[in-house]
C-alpha positions, 0 to 999 in steps of 0.5 A: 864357294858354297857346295851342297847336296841340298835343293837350297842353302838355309838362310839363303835365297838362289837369286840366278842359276847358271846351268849344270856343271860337272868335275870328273877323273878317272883313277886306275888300281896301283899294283901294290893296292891291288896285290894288297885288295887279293890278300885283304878279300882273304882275311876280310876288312877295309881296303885302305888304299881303295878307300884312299884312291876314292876320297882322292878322285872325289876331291878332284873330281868336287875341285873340278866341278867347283872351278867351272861353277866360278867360271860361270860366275857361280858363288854355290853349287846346290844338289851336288850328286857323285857317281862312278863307273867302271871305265875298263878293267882296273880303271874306274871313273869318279864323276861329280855334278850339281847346278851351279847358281848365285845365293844371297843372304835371305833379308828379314821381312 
């Protein structure tokens, strides 16, 4: 599956689109992390198990979006967008969506 943030895939021409499709999660803050994210604000630098809690609600909230694009008979997901969103306090929600279509190879003239 080809999966983009671009209108098109160079070399390739959108034969169909198949609609809006969308993959999302809501993680919530470990303890332990959170414990950790009160000592790191103190002394400065990355919070690594915030870091590590995003790239992992963006990999499922991407797979999800990926498994409805091919449900829909999809081969790519073009002009994919993430956002998030504070669902309540301590859980946050990773929201991935992009237009699921068939691309096929451009043919030289």
């Amino acid at each position: 599956m080809i999966v983009v943030n671009t209108e098109y895939v160079p070399g390739m021409v959108v034969r169909e689109i198949k609609g809006l499709v969308q993959g999302n999660t809501v993680r919530s803050k470990h303890f332990g992390r959170d414990i950790a994210a009160g000592l790191k604000n103190i002394v400065g630098g990355e919070l690594k198990g915030y870091t590590e809690l995003l790239t992992e609600a963006r990999r499922e909230a991407t797979s999800r979006m990926m498994a409805q694009a091919q449900q829909l008979g999809a081969n790519a997901v073009l002009n994919v967008r993430f956002s998030t969103s504070s669902v309540t306090s301590g859980a946050a929600e990773m929201y991935a969506y992009g237009t699921a279509a068939i691309v096929e190879p451009q043919h030289a003239v």
